[in-house]
N, C-alpha and C positions, 0 to 999 in steps of 0.2 A: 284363396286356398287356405282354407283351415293348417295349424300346423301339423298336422300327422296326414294331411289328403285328406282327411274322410270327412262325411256330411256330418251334423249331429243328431242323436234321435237312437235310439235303440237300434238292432234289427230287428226286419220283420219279413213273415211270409203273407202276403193279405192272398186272399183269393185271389184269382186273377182267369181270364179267360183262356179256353183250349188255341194255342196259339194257331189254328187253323181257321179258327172263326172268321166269319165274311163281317163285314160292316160298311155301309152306304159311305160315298165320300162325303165331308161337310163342307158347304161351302158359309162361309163369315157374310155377318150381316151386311157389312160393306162391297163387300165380292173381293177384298184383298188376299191375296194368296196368305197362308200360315208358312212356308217353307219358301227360301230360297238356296241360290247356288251361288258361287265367284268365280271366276279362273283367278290362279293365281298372278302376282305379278313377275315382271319380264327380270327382277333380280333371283326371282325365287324358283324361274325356269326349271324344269330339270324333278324339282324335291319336291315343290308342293300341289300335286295334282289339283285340289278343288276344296272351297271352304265352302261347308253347305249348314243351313240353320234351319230350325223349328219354334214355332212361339205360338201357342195353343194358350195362351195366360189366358183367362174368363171366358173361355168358350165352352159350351154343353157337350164336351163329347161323352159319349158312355164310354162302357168297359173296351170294349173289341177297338172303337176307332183309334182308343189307345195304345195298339199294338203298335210296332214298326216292324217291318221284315227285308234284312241286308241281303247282299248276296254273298258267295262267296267273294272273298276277293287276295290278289297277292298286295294289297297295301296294308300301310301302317297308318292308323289313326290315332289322332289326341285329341280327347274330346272334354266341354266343361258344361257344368249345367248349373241352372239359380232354379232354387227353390223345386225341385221334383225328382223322386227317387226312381232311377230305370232302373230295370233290371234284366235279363237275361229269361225266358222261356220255353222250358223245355219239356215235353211231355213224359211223364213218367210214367210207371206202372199204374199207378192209383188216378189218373189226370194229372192236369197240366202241372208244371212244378217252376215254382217263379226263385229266381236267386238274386235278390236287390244288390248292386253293384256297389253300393255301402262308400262314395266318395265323392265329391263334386267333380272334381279332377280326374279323367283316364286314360289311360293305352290301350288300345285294342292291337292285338299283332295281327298278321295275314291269318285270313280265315279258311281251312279247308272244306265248310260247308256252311251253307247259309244258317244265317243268326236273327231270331226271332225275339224283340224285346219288349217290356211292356213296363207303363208308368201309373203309379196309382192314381196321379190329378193329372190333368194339365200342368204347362211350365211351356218353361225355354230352355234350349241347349242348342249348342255349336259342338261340329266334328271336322278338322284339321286333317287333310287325306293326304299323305306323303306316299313316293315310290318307299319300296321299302330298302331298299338301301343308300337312300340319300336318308334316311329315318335313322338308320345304324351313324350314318356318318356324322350326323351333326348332334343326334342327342346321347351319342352311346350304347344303347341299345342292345343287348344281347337278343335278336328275334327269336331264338330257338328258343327263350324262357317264356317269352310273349305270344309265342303260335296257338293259335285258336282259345285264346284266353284275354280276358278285361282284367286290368290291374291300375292298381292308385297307383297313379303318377311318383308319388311321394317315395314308393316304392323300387320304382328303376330309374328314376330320373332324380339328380343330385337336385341338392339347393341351391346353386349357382341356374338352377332354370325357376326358383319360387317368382322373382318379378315380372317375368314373362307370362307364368300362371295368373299374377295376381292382376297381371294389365288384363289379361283376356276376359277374366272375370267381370271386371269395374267396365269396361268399354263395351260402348252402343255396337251394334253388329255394324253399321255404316264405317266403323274405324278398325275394326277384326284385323284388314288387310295391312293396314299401317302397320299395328303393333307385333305384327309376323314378318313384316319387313324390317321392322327396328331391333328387332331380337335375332332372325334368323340370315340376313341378308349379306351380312360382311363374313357371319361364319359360311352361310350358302358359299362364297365368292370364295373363299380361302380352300376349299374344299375343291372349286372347281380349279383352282392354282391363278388364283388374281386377288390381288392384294388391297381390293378397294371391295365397297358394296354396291358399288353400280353394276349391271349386267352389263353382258359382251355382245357383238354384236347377234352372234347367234343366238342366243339368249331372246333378243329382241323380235328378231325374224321368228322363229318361232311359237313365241308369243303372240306376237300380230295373226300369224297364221290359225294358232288356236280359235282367237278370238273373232277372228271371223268365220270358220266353222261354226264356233257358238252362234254367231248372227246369222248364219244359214239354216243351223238348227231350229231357232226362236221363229223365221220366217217362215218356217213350213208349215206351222202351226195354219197360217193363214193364207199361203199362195202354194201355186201347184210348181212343183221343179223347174221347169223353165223359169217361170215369173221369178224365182228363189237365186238363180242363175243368173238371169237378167240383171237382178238387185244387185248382186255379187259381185259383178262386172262395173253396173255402174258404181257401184261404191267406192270400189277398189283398185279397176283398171282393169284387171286381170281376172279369170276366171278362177273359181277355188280349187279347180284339179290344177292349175299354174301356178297359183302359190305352193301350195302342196309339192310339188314338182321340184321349184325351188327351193324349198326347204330340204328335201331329201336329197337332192344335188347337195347342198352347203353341209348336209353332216356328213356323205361321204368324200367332201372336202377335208373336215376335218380329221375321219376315222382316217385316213390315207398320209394326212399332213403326220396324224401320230406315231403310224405305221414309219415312213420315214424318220422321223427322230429318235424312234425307239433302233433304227439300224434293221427293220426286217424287211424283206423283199415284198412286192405289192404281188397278192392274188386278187387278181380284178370279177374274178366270178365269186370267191366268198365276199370280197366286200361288199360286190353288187346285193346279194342274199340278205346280209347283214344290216343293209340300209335300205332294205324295203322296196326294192328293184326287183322287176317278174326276173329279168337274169341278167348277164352279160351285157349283151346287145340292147337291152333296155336304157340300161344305165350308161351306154358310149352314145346313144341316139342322144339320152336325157342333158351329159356333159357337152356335147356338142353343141345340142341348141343354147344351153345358158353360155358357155365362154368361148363356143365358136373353134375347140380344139377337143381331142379325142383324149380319153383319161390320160395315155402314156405320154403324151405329145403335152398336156397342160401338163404334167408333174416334169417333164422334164424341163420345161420355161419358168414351173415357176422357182426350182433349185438355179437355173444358170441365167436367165436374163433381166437383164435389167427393168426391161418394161414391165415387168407383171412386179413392180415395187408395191403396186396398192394390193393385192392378194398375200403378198407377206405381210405388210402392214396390220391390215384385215385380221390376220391370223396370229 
């Protein structure tokens, strides 16, 4: 990261194409993909939705394949690029009108309608997709200044964040994920009210969960939903509506454990709602089958009896 964020080189407006234009996909002489994705890791649970990458270095594309087209979205991204200027495409009165982001280093805030961008060459760039208020928590962030706008880093992010810029920079995409654990993972953990950088158990379980959705996503590509299901099973034991399952039982463990510590009374039909239960009775079937007692009946064992020591423990 340059010391002001920005790239070097003038600015410029080049030509550039009507961001609606069609263009053939390319596929590389080797057949290796140009883009990939990550999930994040199980410390970074929670804040960092997905790290996804592009690297088009020496390949033929013409104008159009250069385009990219976002969707809208309510996330915060941080994005870095070597050597290729994007920029932002928007159709104006006269045609298309291109606005080069003028930084290696970016924020983009939550988008309230799709964003169409485009690169004069080939290059590589990585974009860093956080919920947006784990975004606010750990970098500062004012999002209302960032909504539906790209801005140099340099600019809303202190210099207490340039090493973390400059590892992102310097590091092969195969290490992206480390050095987002080594920069953001004790703050993540501090934020979540834990004093270390290792993740929590929940943290963990639903990481696992992700990532095997991700492996049921990746296998449909090539098997039909049973087969996808079968694999699922045998993989993992359990089918992926059961993990699923368990996992939204575990956070309305814990939205309930907080509800109690905060001293408020349980409404068992909004929590249901709140943690992704059809209703009520969804969610007492759901608790049942996983700890074998009924919401009211687990919360009151696990405040007065002794035996349910490993669910406070847990928690």
């Amino acid at each position: 990261m340059s010391p002001d964020g920005s790239c070097a080189g003038p600015d410029r407006r080049a030509p550039c194409p009507d961001p609606l234009t069609r263009a053939p996909r390319f596929t590389t002489p080797s057949g290796a993909p140009t883009d990939w994705l990550r999930l994040p890791p199980a410390s970074l649970q929670g804040a960092l939705v997905a790290l996804v990458g592009r690297d088009t270095r020496g390949l033929q594309l013409d104008a159009a394949q250069r385009l990219s087209h976002y969707p809208s979205s309510p996330c915060v991204s941080l994005s870095w690029l070597h050597g290729i200027d994007v920029g932002a495409v928007r159709q104006g009165p006269h045609g298309p009108e291109w606005e080069p982001l003028g930084a290696d280093c970016m924020v983009s805030g939550t988008q309230a309608h799709p964003v169409t961008t485009w690169a004069e060459t080939t290059g590589h760039g990585c974009m860093a997709i956080f919920r947006a208020d784990a975004a606010q928590a750990l970098f500062g962030l004012d999002l209302a200044s960032i909504q539906d706008r790209f801005v140099r880093a340099a600019d809303v992010m202190g210099p207490e964040w340039t090493p973390m810029w400059d590892a992102l920079l310097a590091s092969p995409d195969a290490d992206l994920i480390a050095v987002l654990e080594r920069h953001l993972a004790r703050r993540w953990q501090a934020v979540c009210g834990r004093a270390t950088d290792q993740p929590s158990l929940r943290q963990i379980g639903r990481h696992w969960v992700e990532r095997l959705a991700w492996h049921a996503h990746e296998w449909r590509r090539e098997h039909s939903p049973r087969q996808v299901e079968r694999r699922i099973k045998s993989f993992s034991g359990r089918s992926l509506r059961e993990w699923q399952a368990i996992v939204r039982t575990e956070g309305l463990f814990f939205a309930a454990r907080d509800r109690h510590e905060a001293g408020q009374p349980f409404d068992w039909a909004a929590l249901a709602l709140d943690e992704g239960f059809a209703d009520q009775a969804h969610m007492t079937r759901a608790v049942r089958r996983i700890t074998g007692f009924t919401p009211t009946e687990f919360a009151r064992r696990f405040v007065e009896d002794e035996s349910f020591w490993l669910y406070r423990l847990w928690a």
